[in-house]
OpenMM code with the backbone's topology and positions (N, CA, C; nanometers):
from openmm import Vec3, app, unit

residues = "UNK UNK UNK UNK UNK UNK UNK UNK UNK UNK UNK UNK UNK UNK UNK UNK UNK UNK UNK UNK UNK UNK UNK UNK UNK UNK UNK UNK UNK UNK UNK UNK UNK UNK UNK UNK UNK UNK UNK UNK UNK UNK UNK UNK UNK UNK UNK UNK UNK UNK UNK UNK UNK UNK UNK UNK UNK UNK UNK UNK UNK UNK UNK UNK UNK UNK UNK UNK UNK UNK UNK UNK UNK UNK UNK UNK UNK UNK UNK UNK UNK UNK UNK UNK UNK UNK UNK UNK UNK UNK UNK UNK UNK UNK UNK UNK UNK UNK UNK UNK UNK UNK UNK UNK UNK UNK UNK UNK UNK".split()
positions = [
    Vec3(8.6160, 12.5815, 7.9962),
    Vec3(8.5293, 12.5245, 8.0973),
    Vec3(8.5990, 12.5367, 8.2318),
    Vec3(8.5098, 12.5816, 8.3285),
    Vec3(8.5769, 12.5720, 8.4800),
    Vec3(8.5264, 12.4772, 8.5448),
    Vec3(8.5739, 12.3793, 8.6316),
    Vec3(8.5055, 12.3077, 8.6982),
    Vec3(8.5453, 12.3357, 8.8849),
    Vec3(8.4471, 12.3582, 8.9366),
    Vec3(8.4776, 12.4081, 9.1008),
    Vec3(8.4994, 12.2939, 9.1665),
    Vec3(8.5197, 12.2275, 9.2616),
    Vec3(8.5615, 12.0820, 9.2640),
    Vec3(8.4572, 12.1273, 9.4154),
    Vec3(8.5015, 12.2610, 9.4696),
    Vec3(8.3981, 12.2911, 9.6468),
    Vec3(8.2946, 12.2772, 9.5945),
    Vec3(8.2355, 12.2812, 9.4759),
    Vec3(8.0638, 12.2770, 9.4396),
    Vec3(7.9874, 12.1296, 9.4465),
    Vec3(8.1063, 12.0608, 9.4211),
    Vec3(8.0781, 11.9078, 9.4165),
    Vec3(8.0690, 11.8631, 9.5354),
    Vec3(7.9435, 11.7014, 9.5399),
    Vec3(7.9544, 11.6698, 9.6757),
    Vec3(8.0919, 11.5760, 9.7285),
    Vec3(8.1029, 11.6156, 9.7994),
    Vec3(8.1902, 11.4924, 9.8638),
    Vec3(8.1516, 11.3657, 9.8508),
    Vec3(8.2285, 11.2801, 9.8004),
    Vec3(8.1239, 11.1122, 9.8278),
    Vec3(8.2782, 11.0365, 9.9298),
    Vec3(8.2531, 10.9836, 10.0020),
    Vec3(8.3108, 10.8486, 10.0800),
    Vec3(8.2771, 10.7073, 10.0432),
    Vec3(8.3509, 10.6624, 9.9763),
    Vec3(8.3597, 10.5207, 9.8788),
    Vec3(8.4138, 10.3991, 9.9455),
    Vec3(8.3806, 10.3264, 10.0432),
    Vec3(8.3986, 10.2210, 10.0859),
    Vec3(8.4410, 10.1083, 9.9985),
    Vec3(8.5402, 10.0542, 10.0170),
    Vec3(8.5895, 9.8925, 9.9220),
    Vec3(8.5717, 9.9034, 9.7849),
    Vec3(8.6321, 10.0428, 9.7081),
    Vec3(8.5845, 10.0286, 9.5668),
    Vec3(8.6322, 9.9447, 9.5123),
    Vec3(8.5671, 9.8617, 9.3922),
    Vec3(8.6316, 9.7922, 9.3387),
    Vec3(8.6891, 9.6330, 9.3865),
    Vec3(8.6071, 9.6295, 9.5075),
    Vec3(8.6870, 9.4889, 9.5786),
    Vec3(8.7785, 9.5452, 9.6838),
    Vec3(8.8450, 9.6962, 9.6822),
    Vec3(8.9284, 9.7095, 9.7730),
    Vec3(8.9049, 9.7140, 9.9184),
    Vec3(8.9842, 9.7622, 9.9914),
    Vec3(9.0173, 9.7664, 10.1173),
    Vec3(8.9764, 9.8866, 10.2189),
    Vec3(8.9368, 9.8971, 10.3085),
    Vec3(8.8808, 10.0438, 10.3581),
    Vec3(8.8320, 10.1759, 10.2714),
    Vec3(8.8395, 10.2295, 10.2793),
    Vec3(8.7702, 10.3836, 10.2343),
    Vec3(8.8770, 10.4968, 10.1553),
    Vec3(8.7756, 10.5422, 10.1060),
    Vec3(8.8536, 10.6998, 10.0013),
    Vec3(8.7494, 10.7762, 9.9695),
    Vec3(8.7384, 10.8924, 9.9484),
    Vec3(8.7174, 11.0239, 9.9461),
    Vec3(8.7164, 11.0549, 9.8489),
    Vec3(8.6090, 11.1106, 9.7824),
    Vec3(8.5860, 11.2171, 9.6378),
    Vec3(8.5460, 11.3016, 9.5986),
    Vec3(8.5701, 11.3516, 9.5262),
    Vec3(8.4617, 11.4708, 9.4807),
    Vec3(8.4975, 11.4429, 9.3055),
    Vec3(8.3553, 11.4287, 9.1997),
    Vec3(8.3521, 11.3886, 9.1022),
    Vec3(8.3287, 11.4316, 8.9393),
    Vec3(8.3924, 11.5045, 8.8683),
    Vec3(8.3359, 11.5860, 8.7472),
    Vec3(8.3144, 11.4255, 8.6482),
    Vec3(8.1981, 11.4016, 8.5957),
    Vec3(8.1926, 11.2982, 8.5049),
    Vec3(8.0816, 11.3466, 8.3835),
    Vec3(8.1982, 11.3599, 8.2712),
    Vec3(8.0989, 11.4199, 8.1238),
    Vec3(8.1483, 11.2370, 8.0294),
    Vec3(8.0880, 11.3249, 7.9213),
    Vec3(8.1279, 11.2146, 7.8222),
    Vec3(8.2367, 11.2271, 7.6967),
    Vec3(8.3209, 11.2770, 7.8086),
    Vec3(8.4482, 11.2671, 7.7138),
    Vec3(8.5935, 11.2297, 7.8306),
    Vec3(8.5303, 11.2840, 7.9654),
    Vec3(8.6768, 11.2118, 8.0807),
    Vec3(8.5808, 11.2506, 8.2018),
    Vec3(8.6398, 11.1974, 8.2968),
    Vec3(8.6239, 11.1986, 8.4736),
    Vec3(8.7509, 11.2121, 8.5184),
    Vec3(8.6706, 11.3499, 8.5750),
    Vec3(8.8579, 11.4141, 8.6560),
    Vec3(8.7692, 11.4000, 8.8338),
    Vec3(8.8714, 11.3765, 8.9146),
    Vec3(8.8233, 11.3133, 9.0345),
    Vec3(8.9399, 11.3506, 9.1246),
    Vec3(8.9506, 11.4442, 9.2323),
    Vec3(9.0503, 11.4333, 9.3044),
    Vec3(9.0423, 11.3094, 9.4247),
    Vec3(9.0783, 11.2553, 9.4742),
    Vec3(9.0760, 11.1462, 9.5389),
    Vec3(9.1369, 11.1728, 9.6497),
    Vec3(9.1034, 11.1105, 9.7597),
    Vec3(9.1925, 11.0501, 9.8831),
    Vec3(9.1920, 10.9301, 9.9668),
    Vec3(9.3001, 10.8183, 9.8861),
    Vec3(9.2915, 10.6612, 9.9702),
    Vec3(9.3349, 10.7255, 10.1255),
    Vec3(9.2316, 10.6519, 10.1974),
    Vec3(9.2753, 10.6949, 10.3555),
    Vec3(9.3751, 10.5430, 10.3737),
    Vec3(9.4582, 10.5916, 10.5192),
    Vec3(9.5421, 10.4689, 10.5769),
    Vec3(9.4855, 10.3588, 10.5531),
    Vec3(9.5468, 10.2290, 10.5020),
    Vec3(9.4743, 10.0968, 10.5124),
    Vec3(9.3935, 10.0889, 10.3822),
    Vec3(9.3366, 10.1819, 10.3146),
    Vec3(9.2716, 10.1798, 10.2234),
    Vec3(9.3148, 10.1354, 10.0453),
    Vec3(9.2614, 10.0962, 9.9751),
    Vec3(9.2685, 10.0452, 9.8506),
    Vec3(9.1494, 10.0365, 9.7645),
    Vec3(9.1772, 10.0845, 9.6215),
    Vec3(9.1056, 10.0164, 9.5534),
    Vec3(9.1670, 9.9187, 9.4665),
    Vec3(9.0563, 9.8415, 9.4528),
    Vec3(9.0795, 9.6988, 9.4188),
    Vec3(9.0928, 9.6896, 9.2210),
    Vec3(9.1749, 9.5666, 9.2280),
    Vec3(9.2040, 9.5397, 9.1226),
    Vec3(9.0832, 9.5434, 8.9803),
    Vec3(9.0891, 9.5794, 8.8789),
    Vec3(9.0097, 9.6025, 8.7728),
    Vec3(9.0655, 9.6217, 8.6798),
    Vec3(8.9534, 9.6175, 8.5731),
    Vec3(9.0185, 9.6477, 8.3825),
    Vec3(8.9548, 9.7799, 8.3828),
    Vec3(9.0098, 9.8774, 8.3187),
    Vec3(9.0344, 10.0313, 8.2902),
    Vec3(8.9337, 10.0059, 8.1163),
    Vec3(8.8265, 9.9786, 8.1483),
    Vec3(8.7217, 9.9750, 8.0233),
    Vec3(8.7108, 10.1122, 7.9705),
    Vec3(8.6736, 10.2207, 7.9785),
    Vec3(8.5986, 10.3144, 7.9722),
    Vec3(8.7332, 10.4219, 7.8939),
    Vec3(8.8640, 10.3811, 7.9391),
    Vec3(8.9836, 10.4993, 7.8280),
    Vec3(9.0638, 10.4789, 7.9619),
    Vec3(9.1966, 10.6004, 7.9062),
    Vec3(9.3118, 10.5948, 7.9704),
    Vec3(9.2796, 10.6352, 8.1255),
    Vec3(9.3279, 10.5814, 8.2133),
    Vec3(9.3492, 10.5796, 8.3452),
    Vec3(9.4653, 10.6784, 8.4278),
    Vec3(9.4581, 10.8528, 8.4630),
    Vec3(9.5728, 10.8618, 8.5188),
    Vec3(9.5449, 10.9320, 8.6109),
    Vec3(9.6955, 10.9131, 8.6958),
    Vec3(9.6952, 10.9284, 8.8431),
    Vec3(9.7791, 10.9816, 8.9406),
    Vec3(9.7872, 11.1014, 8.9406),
    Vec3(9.8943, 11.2006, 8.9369),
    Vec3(9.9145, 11.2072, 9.1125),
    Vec3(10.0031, 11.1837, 9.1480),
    Vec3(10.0097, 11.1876, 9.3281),
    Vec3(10.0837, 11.2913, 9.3656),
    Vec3(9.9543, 11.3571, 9.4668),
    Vec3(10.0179, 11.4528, 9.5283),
    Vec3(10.0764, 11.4848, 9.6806),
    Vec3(10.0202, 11.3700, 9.7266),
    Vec3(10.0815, 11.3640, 9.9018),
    Vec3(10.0457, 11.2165, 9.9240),
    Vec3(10.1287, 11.1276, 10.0060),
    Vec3(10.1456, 10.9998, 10.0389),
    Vec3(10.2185, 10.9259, 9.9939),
    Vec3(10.1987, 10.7885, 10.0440),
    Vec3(10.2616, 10.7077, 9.9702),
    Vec3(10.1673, 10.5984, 9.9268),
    Vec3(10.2132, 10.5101, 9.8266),
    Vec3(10.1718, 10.4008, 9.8208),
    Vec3(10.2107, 10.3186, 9.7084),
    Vec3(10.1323, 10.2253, 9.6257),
    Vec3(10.1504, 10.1260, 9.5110),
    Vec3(10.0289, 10.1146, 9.4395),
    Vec3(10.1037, 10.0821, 9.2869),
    Vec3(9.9920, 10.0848, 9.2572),
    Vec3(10.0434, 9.9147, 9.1203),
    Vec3(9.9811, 9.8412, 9.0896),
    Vec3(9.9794, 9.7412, 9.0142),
    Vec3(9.9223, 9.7401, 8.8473),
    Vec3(9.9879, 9.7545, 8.7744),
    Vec3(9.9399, 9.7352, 8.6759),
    Vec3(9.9654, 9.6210, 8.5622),
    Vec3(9.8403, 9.5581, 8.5156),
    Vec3(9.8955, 9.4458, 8.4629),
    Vec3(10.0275, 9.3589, 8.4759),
    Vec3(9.9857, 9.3197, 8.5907),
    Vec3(10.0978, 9.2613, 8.6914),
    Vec3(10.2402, 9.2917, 8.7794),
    Vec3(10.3111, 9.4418, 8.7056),
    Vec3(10.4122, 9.5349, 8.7472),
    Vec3(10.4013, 9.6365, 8.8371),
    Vec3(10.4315, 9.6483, 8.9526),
    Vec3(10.4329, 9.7462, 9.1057),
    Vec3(10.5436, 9.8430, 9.0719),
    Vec3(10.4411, 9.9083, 9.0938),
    Vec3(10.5360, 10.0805, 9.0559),
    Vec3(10.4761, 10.1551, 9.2110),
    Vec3(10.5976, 10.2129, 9.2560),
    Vec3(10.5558, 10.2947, 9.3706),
    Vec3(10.5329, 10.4344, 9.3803),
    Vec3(10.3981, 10.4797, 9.4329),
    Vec3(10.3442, 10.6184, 9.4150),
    Vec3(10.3997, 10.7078, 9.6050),
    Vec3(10.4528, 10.7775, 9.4957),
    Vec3(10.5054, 10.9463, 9.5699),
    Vec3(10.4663, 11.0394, 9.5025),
    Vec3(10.4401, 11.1325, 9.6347),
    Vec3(10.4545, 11.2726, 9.5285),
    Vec3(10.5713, 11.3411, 9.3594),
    Vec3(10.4735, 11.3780, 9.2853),
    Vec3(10.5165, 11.4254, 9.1560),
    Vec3(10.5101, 11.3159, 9.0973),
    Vec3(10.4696, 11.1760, 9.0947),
    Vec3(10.4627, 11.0602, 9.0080),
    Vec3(10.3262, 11.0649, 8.9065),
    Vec3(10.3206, 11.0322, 8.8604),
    Vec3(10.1788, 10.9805, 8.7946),
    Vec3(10.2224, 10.8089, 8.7210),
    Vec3(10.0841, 10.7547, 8.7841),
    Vec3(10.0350, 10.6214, 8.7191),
    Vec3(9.9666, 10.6087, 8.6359),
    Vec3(10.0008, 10.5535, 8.4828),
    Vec3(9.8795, 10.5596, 8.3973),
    Vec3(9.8273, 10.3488, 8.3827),
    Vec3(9.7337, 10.3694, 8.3622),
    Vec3(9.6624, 10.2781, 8.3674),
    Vec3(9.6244, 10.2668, 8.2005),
    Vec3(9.6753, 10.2020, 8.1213),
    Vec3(9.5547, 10.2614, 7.9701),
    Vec3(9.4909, 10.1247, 7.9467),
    Vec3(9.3839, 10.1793, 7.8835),
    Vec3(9.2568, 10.1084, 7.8203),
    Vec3(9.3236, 9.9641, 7.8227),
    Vec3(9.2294, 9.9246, 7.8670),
    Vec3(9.1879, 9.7853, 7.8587),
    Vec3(9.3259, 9.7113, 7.9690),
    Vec3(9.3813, 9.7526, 8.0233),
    Vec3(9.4704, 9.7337, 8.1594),
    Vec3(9.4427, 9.6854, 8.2336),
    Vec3(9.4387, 9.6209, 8.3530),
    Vec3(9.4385, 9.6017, 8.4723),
    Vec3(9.5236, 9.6723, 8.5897),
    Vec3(9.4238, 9.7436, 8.6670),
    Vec3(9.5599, 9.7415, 8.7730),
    Vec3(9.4599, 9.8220, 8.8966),
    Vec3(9.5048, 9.8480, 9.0273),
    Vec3(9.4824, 9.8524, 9.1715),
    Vec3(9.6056, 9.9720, 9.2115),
    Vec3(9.5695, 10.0096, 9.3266),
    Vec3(9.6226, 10.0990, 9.3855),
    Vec3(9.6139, 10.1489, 9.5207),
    Vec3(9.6832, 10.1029, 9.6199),
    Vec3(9.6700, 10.0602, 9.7796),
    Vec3(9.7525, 10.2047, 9.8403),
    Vec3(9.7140, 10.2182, 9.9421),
    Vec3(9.7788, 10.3202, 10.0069),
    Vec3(9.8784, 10.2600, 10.1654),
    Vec3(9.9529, 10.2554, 10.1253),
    Vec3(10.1116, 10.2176, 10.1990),
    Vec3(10.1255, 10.2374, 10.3226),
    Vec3(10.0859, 10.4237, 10.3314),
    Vec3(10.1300, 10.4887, 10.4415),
    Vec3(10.0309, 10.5167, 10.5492),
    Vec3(10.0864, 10.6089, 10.6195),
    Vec3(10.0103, 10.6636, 10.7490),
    Vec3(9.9750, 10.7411, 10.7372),
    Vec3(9.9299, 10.8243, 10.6215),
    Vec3(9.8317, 10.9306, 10.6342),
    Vec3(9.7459, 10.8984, 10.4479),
    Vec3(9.7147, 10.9921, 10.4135),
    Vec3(9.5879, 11.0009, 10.2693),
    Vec3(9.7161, 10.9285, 10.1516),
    Vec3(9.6642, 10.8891, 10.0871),
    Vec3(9.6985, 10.9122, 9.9541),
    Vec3(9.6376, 11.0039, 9.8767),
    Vec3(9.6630, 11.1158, 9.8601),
    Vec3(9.6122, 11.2203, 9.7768),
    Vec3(9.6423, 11.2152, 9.6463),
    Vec3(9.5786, 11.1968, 9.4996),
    Vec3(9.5907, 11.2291, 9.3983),
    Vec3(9.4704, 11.2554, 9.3404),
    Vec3(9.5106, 11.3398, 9.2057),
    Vec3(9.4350, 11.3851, 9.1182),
    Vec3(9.4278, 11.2505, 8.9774),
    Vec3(9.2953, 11.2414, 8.9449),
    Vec3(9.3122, 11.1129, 8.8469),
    Vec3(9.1745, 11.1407, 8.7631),
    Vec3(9.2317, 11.1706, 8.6398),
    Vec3(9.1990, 11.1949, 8.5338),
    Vec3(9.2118, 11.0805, 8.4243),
    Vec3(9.0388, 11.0304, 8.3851),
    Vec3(9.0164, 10.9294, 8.2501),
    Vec3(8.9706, 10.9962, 8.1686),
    Vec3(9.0976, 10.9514, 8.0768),
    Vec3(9.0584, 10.9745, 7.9263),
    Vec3(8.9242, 10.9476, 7.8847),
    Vec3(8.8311, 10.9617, 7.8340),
    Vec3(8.7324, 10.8023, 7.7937),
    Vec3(8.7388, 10.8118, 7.6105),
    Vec3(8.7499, 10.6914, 7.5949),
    Vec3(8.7678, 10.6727, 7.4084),
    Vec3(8.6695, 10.5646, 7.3725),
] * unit.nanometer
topology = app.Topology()
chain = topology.addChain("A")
for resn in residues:
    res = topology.addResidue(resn, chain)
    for name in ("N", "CA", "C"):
        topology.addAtom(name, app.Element.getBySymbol(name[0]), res)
């Protein structure tokens, strides 16, 4: 399967989740995962939640930031990935002065 990510629309996601300013998407969603490249802009966050739907991950490719999971702050840089799994809690704020860029791929089970 190929998926073109330029074919997809762009969406701009205001306060997902309860969070904080805005992020950027473009969205593949079947019924087996949602792969989503993302970008938390400055100031931006999404907000805290339970990871219902399967594993949660979150591979960073430019920025900085944090991300919370079931109560433990782990800090996102490039080459990190955050996993979130099923039935988890956790959030993920953007730190710095420019995007948080990652790629974040759910399992769904």
């Amino acid at each position: 399967m190929l998926i073109d990510f330029d074919m997809l629309q762009e969406l701009t996601m205001p306060g997902m989740n309860g969070g904080t300013g805005k992020m950027t998407v473009r969205m593949f969603n079947d019924d087996k995962c949602r792969i989503i490249p993302t970008r938390i802009h400055p100031g931006g966050s999404i907000g805290n939640h339970r990871q219902d739907s399967g594993d949660d991950m979150n591979y960073i490719i430019s920025g900085e930031g944090r991300a919370i999971c079931d109560g433990k702050e782990e800090i996102l840089k490039p080459g990190v990935i955050h996993i979130c799994p099923q039935g988890s809690g956790h959030s993920i704020e953007n730190t710095g002065n420019e995007d948080l860029a990652m790629l974040t791929i759910v399992v769904k089970r």
